[in-house]
C-alpha positions in Angstrom: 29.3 2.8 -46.3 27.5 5.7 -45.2 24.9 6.1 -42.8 21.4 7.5 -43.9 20.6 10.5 -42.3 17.8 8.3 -40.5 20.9 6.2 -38.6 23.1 9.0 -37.8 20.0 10.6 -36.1 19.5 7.6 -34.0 23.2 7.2 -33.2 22.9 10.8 -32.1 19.8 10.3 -29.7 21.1 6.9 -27.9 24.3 9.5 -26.7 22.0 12.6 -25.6 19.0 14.3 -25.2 18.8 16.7 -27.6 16.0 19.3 -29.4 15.0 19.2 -32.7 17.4 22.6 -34.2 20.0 20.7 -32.0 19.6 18.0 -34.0 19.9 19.7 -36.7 22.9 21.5 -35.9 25.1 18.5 -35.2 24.1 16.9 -38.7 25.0 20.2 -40.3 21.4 20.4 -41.9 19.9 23.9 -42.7 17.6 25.4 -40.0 14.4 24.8 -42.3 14.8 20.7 -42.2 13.5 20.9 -38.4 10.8 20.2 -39.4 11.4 17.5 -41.4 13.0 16.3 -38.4 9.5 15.4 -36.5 8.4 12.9 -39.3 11.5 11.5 -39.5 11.3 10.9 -35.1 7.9 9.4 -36.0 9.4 6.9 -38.2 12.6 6.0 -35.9 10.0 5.9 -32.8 8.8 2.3 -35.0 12.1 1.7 -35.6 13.3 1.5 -32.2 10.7 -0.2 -30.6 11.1 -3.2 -32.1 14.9 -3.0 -31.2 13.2 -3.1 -27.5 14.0 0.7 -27.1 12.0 4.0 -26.9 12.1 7.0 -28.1 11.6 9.7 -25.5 10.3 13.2 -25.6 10.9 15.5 -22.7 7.7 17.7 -23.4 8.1 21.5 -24.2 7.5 23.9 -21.2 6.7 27.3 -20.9 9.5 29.2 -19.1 6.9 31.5 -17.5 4.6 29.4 -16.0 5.7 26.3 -16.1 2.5 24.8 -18.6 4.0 21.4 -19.9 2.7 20.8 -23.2 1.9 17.5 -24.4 2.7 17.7 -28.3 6.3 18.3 -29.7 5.5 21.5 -31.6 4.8 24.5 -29.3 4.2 27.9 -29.8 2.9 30.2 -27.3 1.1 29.2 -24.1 -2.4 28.5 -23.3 -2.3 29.2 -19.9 -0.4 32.4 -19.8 0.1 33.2 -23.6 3.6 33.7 -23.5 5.8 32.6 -26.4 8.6 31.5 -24.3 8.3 28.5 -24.7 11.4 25.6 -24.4 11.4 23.3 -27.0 10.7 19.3 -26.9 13.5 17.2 -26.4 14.4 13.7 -27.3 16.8 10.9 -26.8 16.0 6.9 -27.4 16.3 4.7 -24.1 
């Protein structure tokens, strides 16, 4: 039987942290389902707690300042406006 794309995400985060286009790219999804890819974290986040595990999120950062950002989806910086910004990452623990 296969596994829904739900399971084969969480299979993927219990091995390694990974981003959301990471994610994506080891699933063989098109780029434009990363988004899709944050409601379906909100949804395994329930599931996994109450299997007793977490879903972490190593907050995005900016790579000129430093600025950690405390939402998933990041943009450009409010500290030093630059768009380099390194993505959110995730793994379940």
């Amino acid at each position: 039987m296969e596994k829904t794309l739900l399971e084969e995400i969480i299979d993927l985060l219990e091995k390694e942290v990974l981003t959301t286009k990471e994610i994506c790219y080891k699933l063989g999804l098109e780029p434009e389902r990363e988004k899709d890819i944050y409601s379906i974290l909100d949804r395994i986040a329930k599931i996994v707690r109450r299997k007793g595990k977490r879903l972490m999120m190593i907050p995005p950062r900016c790579k000129n300042c430093g600025f950690e950002f405390s939402k998933p989806k990041a943009t450009r910086c409010p500290k030093c406006k630059s768009e380099r910004v390194e993505p959110a990452r995730f793994t379940i623990r």
